[in-house]
N, C-alpha and C positions, 0 to 999 in steps of 0.2 A: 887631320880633321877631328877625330876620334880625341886625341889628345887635348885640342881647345875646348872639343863639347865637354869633355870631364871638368876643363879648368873652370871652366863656364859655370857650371852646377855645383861644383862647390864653394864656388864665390857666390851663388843666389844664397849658401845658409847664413853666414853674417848678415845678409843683405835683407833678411826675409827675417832675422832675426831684429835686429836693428829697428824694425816697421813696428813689431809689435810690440817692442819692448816702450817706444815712444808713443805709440797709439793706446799701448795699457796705461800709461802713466797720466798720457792726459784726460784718459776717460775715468779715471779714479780722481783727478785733480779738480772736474767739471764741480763744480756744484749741483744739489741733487744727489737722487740714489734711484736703483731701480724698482723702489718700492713706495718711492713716494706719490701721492693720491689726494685728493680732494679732501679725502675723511680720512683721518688722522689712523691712523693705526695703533694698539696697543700696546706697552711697551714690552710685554710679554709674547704678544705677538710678532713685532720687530725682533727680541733676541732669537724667538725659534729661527726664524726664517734668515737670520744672520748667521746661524747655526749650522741650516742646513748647508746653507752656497757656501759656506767659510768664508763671509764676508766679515767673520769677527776675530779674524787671524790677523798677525802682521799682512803689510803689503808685500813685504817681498817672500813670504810665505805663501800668498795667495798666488804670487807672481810666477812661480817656481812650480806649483801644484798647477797651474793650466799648462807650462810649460810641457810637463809631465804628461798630461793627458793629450796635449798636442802629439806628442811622437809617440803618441800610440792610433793616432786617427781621428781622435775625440775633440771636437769642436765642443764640449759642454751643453752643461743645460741652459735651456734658454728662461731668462728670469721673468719675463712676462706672459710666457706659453706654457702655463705650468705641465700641459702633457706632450708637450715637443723637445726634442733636442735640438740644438744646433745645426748638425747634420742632415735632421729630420725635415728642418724649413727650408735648408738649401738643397735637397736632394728632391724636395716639390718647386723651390721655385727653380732650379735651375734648368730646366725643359723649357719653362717659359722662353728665358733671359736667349736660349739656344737658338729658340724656333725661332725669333724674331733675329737678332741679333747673323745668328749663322746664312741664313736667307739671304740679307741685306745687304751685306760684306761681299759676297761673290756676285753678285749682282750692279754693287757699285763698281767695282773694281772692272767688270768689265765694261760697264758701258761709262764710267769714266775715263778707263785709260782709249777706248774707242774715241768719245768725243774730244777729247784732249789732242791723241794724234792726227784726228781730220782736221782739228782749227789749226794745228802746227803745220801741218803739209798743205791747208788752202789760207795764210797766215792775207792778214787785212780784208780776208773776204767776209760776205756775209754771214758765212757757216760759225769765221773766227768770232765776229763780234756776237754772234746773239750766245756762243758759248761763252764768252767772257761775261755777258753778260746774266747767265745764267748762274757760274760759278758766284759771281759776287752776288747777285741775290741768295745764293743757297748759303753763303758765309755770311752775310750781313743780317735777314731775317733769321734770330731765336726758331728753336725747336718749340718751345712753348706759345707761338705767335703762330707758327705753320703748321701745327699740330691741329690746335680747333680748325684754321680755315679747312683744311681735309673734311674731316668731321660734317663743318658746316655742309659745305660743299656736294661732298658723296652719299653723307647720310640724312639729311634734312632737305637742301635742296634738289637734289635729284631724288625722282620717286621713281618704283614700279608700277606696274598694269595695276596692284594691289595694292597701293598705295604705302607702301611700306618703302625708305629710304634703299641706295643702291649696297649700303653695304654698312654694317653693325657700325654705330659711334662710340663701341668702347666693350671692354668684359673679352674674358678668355674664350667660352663657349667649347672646352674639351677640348681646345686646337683647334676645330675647324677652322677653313681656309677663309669664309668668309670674316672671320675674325682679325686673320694676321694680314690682311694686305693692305690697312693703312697703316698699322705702326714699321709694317718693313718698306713702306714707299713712303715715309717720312724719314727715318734711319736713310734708307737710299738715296733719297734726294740730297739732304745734308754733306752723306759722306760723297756721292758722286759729284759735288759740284767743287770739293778741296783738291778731289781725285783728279778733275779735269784740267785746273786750274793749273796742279801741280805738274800734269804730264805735258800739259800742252808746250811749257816755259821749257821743259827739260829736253822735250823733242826738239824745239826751237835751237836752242843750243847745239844738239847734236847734230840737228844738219847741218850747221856751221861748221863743223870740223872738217879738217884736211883732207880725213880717208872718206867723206863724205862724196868730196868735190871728186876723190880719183875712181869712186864708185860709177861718178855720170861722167866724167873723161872716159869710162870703158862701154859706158853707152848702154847701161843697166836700168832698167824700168824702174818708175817712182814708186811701184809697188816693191819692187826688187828691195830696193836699197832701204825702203823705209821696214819693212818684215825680217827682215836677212840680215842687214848692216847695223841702225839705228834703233829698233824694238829692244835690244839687251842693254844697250848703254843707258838709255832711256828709261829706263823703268828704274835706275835704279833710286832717285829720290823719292820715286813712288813706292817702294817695297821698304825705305827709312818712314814712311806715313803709315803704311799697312798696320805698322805695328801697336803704333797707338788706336788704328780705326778700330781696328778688332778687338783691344781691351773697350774702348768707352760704347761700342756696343752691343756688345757682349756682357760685360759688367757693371758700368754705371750709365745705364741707358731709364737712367733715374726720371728726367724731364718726360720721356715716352712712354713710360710705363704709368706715371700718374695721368697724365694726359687720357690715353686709352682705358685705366685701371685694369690693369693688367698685373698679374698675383706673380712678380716675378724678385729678379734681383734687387732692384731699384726702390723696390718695395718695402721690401727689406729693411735695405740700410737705411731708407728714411723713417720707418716706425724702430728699428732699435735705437736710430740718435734720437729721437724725441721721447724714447721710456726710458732713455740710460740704460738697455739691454746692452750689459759689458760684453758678455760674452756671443752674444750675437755680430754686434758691430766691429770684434774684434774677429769673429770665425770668418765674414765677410772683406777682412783687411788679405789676412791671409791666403783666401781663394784669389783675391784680385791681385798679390803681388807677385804669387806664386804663375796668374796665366801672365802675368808682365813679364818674366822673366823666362815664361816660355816662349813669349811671342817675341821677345827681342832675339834670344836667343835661334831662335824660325830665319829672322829677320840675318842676322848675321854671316848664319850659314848659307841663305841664298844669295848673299853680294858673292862669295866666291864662284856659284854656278853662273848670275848672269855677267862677273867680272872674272876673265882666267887667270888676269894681274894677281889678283888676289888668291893670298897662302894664308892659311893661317898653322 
């Protein structure tokens, strides 16, 4: 096990190289620059400041010198924040992208692989259909469509004794709680209703198998067999999804964060693609390919615990 994690992690460095070596080229290829503005700038003014970033070196000089600063930890300076790094705006917004994102994820996971297994074990009943019908509304209505109605909903239409909505329609507010519980119950709903969907089809299947039927030939309780027998098998399409929930979460939870205006990851990448902030957009490539390669990698290792079949 030991031996595939290693092979694992050093096939993420081509891999992670790869991302940014094409994500540097077409962000140098884009038209535009990250200095360009409304009012023109001087052209004494543009050499200093091409000067400074070594935007006035070869490209594959420039290319080689982030390179460089990367393997040393250094995300670079950011070309639009002239007193932040890189580092500096991911190391603030990354609590945001956590709070919300990490919240939401265990919270889907359980009460979708729950509703998934009830509508598999009471399959054609009422319980199944209003879950099917729940999954495909959480898949078919956008985040950007379910995001205001919340908002509408909690914060405008519902009031208090004081007449003030039930619950903030948007802004960080230092973490507090009453801040993060629409954007992690819009995250929730989304991801719990693929989660249901996905477990429900997967538990279906699994009680169909052979060692299913010899589990109630021995005369073993529907709780029995479905906790005991069928929960490991089962889940394991669910934990091939895990992977990607908790990247687009966690990192480009881009639609929720504007939505809410929320100072996080999503934030981010969308004001460094519209200033041409090379090295922002490219510091934020990096963190997201690097938790891809964690979370698959999570993802792998636990097929072998909930499958014993599996060696690696």
């Amino acid at each position: 096990m030991f031996a595939y994690a290693l092979r694992r992690m050093l096939w993420a460095i081509p891999t992670v190289l790869a991302v940014i070596t094409v994500c540097y080229l077409l962000l140098h290829l884009t038209p535009g620059g990250p200095f360009d503005a409304e009012r023109k700038l001087s052209s004494a003014v543009m050499q200093n400041l091409n000067a400074k970033y070594h935007l006035d070196e070869p490209l594959w000089r420039q290319y080689l010198r982030y390179l460089g600063a990367l393997l040393h930890g250094d995300l670079g300076p950011s070309f639009r924040y002239s007193d932040w790094t890189v580092n500096d705006l991911v190391r603030k917004a990354l609590p945001v992208s956590l709070g919300i994102g990490g919240i939401s994820v265990p919270i889907a996971l359980a009460l979708g692989v729950g509703l998934g297994t009830l509508a598999a074990v009471r399959r054609d009943s009422v319980i199944d259909h209003g879950v099917m019908v729940f999954g495909n509304i959480g898949n078919v209505v956008p985040s950007f469509v379910l995001g205001p109605v919340l908002v509408w909903v909690f914060a405008i239409l519902l009031h208090t004794a004081s007449g003030h909505g039930w619950l903030p329609a948007g802004g960080w507010g230092d973490g507090a709680w009453q801040y993060r519980v629409l954007p992690v119950a819009l995250l929730t709903l989304i991801n719990m209703a693929t989660i249901a969907r996905v477990m429900r089809g997967s538990m279906i299947e699994v009680l169909a198998g052979n060692f299913i039927r010899t589990a109630r030939a021995k005369g073993l309780s529907t709780r029995t067999i479905v906790f005991r027998h069928a929960m490991k098998p089962a889940l394991m399409p669910v934990v091939s999804l895990l992977g990607s929930v908790c990247i687009s979460s966690i990192t480009a939870a881009i639609v929720t964060e504007s939505v809410f205006a929320l100072p996080g990851l999503g934030q981010l990448v969308v004001n460094g693609a519209i200033n041409r902030d090379y090295t922002l957009v490219l510091g934020l490539v990096v963190l997201t390919t690097v938790v891809a390669v964690l979370f698959n990698l999570l993802v792998d290792l636990a097929y072998a615990w909930l499958d014993p079949r599996i060696r690696y």
